[in-house]
C-alpha positions in Angstrom: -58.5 6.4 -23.6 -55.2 4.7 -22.1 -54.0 4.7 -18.8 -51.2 7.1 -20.2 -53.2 9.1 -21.8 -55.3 9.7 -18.6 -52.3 10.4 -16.1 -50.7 13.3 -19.1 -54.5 14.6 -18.4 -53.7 14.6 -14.6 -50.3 15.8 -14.7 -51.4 18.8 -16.6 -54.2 19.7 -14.0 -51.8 19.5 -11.4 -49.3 21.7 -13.0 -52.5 24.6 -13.9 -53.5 24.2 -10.1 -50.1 24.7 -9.2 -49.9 27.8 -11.5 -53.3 29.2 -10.8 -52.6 29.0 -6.7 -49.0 29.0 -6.5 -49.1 31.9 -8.9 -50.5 34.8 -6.7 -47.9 33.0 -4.2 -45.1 34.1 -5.8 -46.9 37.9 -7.0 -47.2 38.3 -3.5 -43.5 37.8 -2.7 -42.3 39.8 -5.3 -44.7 42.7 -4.6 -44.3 42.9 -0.8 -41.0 45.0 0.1 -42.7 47.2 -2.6 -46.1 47.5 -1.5 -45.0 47.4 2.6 -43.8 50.4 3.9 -43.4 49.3 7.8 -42.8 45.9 8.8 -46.4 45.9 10.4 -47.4 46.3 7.0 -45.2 43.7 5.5 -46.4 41.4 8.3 -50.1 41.9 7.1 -49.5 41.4 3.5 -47.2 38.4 4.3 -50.2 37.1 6.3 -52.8 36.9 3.4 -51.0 34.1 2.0 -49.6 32.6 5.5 -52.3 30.2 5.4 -52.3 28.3 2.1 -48.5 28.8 0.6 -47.1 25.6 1.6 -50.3 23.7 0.9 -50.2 25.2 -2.5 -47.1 23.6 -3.3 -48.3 20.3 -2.3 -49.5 20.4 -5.7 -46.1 21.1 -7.4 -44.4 18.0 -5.2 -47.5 15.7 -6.5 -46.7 16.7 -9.8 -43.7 15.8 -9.4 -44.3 12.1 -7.9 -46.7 11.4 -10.9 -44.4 12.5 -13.6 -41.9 10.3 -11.8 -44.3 7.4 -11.3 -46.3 7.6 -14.5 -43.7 9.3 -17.0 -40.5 8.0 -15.4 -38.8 8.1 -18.9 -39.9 11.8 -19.3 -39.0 12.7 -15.5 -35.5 10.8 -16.0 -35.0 13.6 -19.2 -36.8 16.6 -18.1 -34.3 16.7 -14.8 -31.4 15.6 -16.8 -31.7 18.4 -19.1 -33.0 21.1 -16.9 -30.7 19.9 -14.1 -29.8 23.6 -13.2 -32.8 25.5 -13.7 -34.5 23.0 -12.0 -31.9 22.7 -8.4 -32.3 26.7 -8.6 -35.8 25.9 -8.6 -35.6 23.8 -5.6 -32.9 26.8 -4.4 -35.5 28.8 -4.4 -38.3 27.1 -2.9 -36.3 26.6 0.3 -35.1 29.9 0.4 -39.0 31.2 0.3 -40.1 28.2 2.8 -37.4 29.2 5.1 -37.7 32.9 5.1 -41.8 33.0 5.6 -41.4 30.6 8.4 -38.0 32.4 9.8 -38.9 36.3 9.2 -40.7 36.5 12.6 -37.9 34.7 14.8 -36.1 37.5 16.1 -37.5 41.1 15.9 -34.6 43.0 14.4 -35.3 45.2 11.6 -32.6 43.7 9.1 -33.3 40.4 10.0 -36.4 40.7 8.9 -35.3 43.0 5.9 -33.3 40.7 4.5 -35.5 37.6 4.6 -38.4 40.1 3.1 -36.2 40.8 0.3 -34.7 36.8 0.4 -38.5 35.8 -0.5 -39.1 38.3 -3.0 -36.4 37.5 -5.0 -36.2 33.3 -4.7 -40.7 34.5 -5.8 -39.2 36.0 -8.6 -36.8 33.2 -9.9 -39.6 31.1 -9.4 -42.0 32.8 -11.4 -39.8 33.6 -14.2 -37.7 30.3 -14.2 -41.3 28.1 -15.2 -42.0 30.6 -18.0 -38.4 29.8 -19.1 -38.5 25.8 -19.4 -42.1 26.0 -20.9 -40.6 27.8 -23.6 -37.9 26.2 -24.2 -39.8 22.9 -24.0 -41.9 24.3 -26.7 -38.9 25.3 -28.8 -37.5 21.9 -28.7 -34.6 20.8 -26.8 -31.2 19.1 -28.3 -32.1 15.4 -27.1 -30.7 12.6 -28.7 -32.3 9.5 -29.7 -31.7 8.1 -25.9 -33.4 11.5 -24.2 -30.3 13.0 -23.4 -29.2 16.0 -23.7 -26.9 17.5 -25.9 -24.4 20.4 -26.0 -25.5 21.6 -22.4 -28.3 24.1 -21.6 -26.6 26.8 -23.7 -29.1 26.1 -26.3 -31.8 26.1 -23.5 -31.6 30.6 -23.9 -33.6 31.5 -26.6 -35.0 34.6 -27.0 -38.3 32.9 -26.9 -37.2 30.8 -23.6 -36.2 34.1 -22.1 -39.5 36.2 -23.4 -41.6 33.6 -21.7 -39.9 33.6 -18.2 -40.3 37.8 -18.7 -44.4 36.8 -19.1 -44.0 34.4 -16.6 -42.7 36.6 -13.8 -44.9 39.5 -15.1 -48.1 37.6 -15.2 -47.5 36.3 -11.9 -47.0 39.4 -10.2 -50.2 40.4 -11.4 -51.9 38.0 -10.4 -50.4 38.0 -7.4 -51.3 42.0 -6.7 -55.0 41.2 -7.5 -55.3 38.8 -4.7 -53.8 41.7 -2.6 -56.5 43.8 -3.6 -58.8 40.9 -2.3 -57.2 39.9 1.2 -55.3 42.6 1.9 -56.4 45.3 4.6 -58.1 48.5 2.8 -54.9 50.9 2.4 -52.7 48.3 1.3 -55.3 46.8 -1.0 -55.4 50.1 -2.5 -51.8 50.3 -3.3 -52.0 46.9 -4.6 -54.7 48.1 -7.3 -52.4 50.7 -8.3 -49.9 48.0 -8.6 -52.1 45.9 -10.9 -52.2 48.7 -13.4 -48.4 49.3 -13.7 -47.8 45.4 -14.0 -50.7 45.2 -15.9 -49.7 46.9 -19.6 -45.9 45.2 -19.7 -47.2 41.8 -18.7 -50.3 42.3 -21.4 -47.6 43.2 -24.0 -45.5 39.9 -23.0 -47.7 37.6 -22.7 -48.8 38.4 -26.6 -45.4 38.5 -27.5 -44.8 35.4 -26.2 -47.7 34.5 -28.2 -46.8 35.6 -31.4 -43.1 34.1 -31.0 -44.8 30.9 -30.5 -45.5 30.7 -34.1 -42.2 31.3 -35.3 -40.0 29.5 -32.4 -42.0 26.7 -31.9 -44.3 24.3 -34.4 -47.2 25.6 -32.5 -49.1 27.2 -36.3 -48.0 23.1 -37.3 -49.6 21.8 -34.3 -53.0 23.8 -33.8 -53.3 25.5 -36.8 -52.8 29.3 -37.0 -56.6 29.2 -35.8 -55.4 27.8 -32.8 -58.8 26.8 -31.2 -60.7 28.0 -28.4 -58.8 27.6 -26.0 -55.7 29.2 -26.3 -58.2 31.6 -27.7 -59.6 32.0 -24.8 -56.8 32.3 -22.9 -55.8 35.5 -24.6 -59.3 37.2 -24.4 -59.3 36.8 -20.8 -55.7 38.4 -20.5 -57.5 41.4 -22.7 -60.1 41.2 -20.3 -58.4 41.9 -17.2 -57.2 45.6 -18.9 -60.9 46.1 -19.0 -62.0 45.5 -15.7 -58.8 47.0 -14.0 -60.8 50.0 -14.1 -63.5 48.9 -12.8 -64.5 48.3 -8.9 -64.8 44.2 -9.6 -61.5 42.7 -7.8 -62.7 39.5 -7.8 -63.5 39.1 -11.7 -59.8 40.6 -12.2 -58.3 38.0 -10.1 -60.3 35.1 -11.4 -59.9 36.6 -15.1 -55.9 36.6 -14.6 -56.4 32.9 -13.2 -58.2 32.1 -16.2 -55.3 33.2 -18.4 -53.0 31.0 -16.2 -54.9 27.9 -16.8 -56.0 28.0 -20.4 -52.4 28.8 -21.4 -51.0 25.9 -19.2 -53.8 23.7 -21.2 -52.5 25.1 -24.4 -49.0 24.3 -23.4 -49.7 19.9 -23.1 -51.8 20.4 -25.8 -49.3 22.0 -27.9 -46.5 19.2 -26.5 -49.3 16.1 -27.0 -48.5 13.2 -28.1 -45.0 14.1 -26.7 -43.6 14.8 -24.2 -39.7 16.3 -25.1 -39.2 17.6 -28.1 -35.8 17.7 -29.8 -34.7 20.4 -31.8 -31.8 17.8 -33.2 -34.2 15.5 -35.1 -38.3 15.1 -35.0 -38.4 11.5 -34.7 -36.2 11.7 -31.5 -39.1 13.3 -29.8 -40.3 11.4 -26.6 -43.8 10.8 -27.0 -46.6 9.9 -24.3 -46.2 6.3 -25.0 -42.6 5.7 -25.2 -42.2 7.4 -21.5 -45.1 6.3 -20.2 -44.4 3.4 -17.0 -45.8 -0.2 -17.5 -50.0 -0.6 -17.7 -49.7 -2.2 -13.7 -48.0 0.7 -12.7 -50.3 3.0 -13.9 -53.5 0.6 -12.8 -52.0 0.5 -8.9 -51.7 4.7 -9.1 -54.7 5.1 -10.4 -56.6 3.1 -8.2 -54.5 5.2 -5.2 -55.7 8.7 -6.8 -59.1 7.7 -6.9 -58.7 7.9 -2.8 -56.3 10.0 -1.9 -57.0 13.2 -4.6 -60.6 13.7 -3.3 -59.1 14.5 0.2 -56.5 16.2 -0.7 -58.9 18.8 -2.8 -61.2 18.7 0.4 -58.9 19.5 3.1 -57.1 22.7 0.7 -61.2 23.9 0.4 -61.9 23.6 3.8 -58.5 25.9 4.5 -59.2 28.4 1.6 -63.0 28.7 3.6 -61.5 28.9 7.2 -59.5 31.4 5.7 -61.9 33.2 3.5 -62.0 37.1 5.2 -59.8 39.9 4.4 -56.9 39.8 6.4 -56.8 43.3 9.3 -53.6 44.8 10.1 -53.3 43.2 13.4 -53.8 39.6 12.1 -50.5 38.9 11.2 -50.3 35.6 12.8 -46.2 35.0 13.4 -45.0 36.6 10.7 
């Protein structure tokens, strides 16, 4: 196996721990004006993810430096091309940083409204706005032979592109009212279970949607076959399975089942993309492939020599705060939010 071949491998774990922990992230967000009635209760629920929300998105900025590092072909088109959804991507990061550090600051009631309903919505455009470019990466964007874009992002908004930023969002939110129902104190945990089942049925419903538009809007049936193989298999019994056990007093296999469905379908993503990278809708063989994008073999030797140090303490220090943090959050712990 190459060097390239190995860091596309990384890249793509990085991206499903992003979407697995980052996911309930943004659920939370969206769900919270919703689900908190005071701001005592908003300060609980914004509490259960105080601890771990910006070491979450460590893993979206290391994905980042290793596309840039490893791919920097791919990163050099990818940003070109999504230029806007990605700056209201990075909009909407700061705007949710800013607010969950801000909220607290002074102790007015608007003030504190207003960043409440500033993170939900900047959660929201996240969640939805990374269902949006995997689509339309699947699709196939209008690169020339050069890897630039052509025509502007009008052809970007597909109805497939827009369906899988709906399953994004809804998937997310889900996700993200499970974990409620695991951290949150008792009555709000209970509201966030009754949450779960009204997200539940629409983001079932778009998630196979997206699925079945995959085989018309994409060469995904090409690719994997119309038996697509067990994982992406996989990935759509576990999304069935969390309608079963909703019912059911098992939180915990809920969450984990919705987390499953978040990283088998990231998996089938890259392998749906693999050997490319960009696909263009204007001609096949202008495609950016693994190899053409990948940086030079000492490049890739020197980073992965550095990963084989640094990953391992990364992955050890965000266990150690998940453990520390491992209880069910009271209504007086609210830290300084």
């Amino acid at each position: 196996m190459s060097l390239a071949t190995v860091w596309y491998v990384l890249i793509a774990v990085l991206f499903v721990g992003y979407f697995f922990l980052e996911g309930f992230d943004y659920g939370v967000g969206v769900l919270v004006p919703w689900l908190g009635r005071t701001d005592g209760e908003r300060r609980a629920l914004w509490a259960t993810i105080g601890p771990v929300w910006d070491a979450n998105e460590v893993w979206l900025i290391t994905a980042a430096g290793a596309l840039f590092a490893a791919f920097p072909a791919w990163y050099a088109s990818l940003f070109s091309g999504f230029y806007p959804f990605l700056a209201l991507v990075l909009g909407a990061l700061i705007v949710r940083g800013v607010g969950l550090e801000f909220r607290s600051k002074r102790d007015e009631s608007q003030w504190r409204s207003g960043w409440d309903w500033g993170i939900a919505v900047s959660s929201a455009v996240l969640a939805a706005a990374w269902g949006f470019v995997m689509g339309a990466m699947l699709h196939g964007v209008p690169i020339d032979p050069a890897g630039n874009l052509v025509g502007g992002v009008g052809p970007l908004f597909t109805p497939y592109s827009l369906v899988g930023a709906l399953a994004s969002l809804l998937l997310f939110t889900l996700h993200g009212a499970l974990y409620l129902t695991l951290k949150a104190p008792p009555p709000l945990a209970e509201r966030a279970r009754k949450a779960a089942f009204r997200v539940g049925g629409p983001a079932t419903a778009a998630y196979f949607l997206f699925v079945i538009m995959s085989y018309f809007y994409s060469d995904f049936a090409r690719k994997l076959g119309v038996d697509p193989g067990a994982i992406p298999i996989l990935a759509g019994l576990s999304m069935v399975a969390v309608r079963v056990v909703l019912p059911r007093p098992y939180p915990l296999l809920a969450f984990f089942l919705t987390g499953t469905t978040i990283i088998l379908s990231t998996v089938s993503v890259f392998l749906a993309l693999w050997p490319r990278v960009m696909i263009s809708s204007l001609n096949p063989a202008w495609s950016l492939t693994v190899s053409q994008a990948a940086a030079n073999p000492y490049s890739l030797k020197v980073m992965s020599i550095t990963a084989l140090f640094i990953l391992p303490i990364v992955l050890a220090y965000q266990a150690w705060t998940y453990w520390v943090f491992r209880q069910r959050v009271g209504m007086t712990d609210t830290f300084h939010y």
